[in-house]
N, C-alpha and C positions, 0 to 999 in steps of 0.2 A: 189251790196251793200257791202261794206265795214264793215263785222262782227265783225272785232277785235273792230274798232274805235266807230261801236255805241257800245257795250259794256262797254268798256271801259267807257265812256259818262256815261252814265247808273250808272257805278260802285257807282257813289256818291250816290247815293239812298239810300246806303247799306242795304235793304229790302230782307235781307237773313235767315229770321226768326231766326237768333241768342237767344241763351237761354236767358232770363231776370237777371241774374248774368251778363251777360258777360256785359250787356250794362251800369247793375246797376255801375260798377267801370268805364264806358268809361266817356271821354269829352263830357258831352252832352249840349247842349242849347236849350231849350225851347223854340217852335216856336208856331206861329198858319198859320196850313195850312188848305187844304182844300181838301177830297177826291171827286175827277172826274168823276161822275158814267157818263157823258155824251162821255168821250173821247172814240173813238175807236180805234184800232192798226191792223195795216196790214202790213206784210211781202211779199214782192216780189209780191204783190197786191192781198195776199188774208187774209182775216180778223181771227184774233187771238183770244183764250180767255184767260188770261192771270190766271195764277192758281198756288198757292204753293203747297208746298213739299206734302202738304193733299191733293192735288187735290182740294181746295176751290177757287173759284174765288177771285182776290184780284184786289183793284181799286186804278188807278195812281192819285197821289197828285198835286195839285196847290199851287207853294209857292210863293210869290211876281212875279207874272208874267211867273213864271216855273215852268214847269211840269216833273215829277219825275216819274220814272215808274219801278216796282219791277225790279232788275237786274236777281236772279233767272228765273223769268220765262221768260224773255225776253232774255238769253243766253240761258237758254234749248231750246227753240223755232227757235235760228238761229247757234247750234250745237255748242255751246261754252262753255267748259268745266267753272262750276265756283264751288267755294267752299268758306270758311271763316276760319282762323284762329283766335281761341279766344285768342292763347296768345302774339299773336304780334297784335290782333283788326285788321286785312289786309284781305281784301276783295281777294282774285283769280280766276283769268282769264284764259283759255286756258291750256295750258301745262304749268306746274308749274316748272320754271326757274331753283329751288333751288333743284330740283331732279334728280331722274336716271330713264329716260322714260323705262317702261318695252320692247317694242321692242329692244332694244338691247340684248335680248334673243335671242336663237336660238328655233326655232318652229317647232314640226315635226305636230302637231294637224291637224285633218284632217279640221278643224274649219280655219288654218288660211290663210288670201287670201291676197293679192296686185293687185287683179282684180278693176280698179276702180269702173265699175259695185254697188262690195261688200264694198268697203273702202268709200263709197260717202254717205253723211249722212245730211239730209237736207241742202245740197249743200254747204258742206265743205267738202273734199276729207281729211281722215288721214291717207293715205297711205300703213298702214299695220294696221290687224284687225284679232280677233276673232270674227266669224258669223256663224249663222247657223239660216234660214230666215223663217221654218215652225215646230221646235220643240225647244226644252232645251238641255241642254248637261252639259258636263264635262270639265277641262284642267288642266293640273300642272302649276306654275309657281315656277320658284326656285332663290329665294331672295340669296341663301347658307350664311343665317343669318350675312349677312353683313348689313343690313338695319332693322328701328326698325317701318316704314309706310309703309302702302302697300295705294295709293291710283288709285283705281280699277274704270273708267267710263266705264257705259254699258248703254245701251240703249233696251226698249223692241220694238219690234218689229212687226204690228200685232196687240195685244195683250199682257194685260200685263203681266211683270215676274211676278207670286209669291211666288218668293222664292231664294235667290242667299246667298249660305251659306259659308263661308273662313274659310277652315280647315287647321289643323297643320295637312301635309299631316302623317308625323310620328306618332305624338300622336293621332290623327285624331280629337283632340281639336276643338270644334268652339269659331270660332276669330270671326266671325261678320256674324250677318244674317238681310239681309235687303231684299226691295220690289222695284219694279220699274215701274210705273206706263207709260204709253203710255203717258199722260200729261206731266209729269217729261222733256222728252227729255232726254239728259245724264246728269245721274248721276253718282255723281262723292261719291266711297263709302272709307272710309278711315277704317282700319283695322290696329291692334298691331299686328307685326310679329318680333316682339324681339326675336331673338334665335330662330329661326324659317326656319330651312333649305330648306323645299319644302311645295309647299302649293296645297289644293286638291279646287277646288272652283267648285260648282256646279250649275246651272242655271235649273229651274223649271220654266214652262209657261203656261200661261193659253191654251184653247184648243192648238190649230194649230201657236200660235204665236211664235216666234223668239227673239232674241238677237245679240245686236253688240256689240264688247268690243274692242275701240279704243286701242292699243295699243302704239302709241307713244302719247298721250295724258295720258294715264294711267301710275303713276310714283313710284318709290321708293324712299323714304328717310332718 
């Protein structure tokens, strides 16, 4: 299967739960469609259940003959980084173009692997990874405040994380604490590191569960 390309397909959907501000100012036109509770979805021929950011079940639309299906959870689902930019309205896909992939770091963590075994993540391989497959842990990343995004994909594993917190490693400041639910697949968590030399990020899991942090998918900007 072709990930990039259904994705992409998908993108038009834009069913990226965007804040009601952001849509309030878009182009929008007024349709009538029609939610699908009959359709079902299967990946690589086992059956999905397609769920937002909350973990709620969400159901694909019928519009003149076509059907539309949340792109979030059908990129978490076949390991495809996506996100949304409210000020340019642009849906993203995959490793974000217009960044600096964090792997291009140097890595001493005991966390990081090129084993594909470790880098293989519902059968998309990202080549270099932070993992660690039956507890939580720690890592630095060091931006050395050349960039003002940190945009950080992880995945729980397991089990979900609850708790992944981005500190100013200096000031010990928290930049951004969020959750990642085993539903999610990767998320993709965006973080202010304006002026921000090294960063301390911590990962918290439920019992015995684990973490994966793509790193060439994961970008600076």
């Amino acid at each position: 299967m072709n990930k990039k390309a259904v994705a992409m397909i998908l993108g038009a959907s834009l069913m990226l739960n965007a804040g009601a501000a952001a849509f309030a100012a878009a182009n929008l036109e007024e349709i009538k469609a029609y939610l699908n509770h009959d359709l079902k979805v299967k990946v690589d021929g086992k059956p999905i259940q397609l769920l937002d950011e909350q973990g709620r079940v969400v159901e694909p639309i019928t519009y003149e003959g076509n059907t539309y299906l949340p792109v979030r959870a059908i990129a978490s689902t076949l390991g495809v980084g996506v996100d949304y930019d409210a000020e340019t309205s642009t849906v993203l896909l995959g490793v974000k173009a217009d960044g600096v992939a964090v792997a291009s770091e140097d890595f001493d963590s005991t966390y990081y692997s090129k084993d594909k075994n470790d880098t293989t993540y519902k059968g998309k391989d990202y080549k270099e990874v932070l993992t660690r497959k039956d507890h939580g842990g720690s890592f630095i990343l060091t931006p050395d405040k050349k960039y003002t995004k940190l945009y950080l994909q992880v995945a729980a594993l397991g089990k979900d994380i609850t708790s992944i917190e981005i500190k100013d490693s200096d000031s010990f400041a928290l930049l951004k604490k969020e959750t990642v639910s085993i539903d999610e697949g990767l998320k993709t968590i965006e973080a202010d590191i304006s002026g921000v030399k090294t960063l301390y990020i911590e990962i918290t899991t439920k019992d015995d569960g684990g973490f994966l942090v793509p790193l060439t998918s994961s970008s600076y900007k």
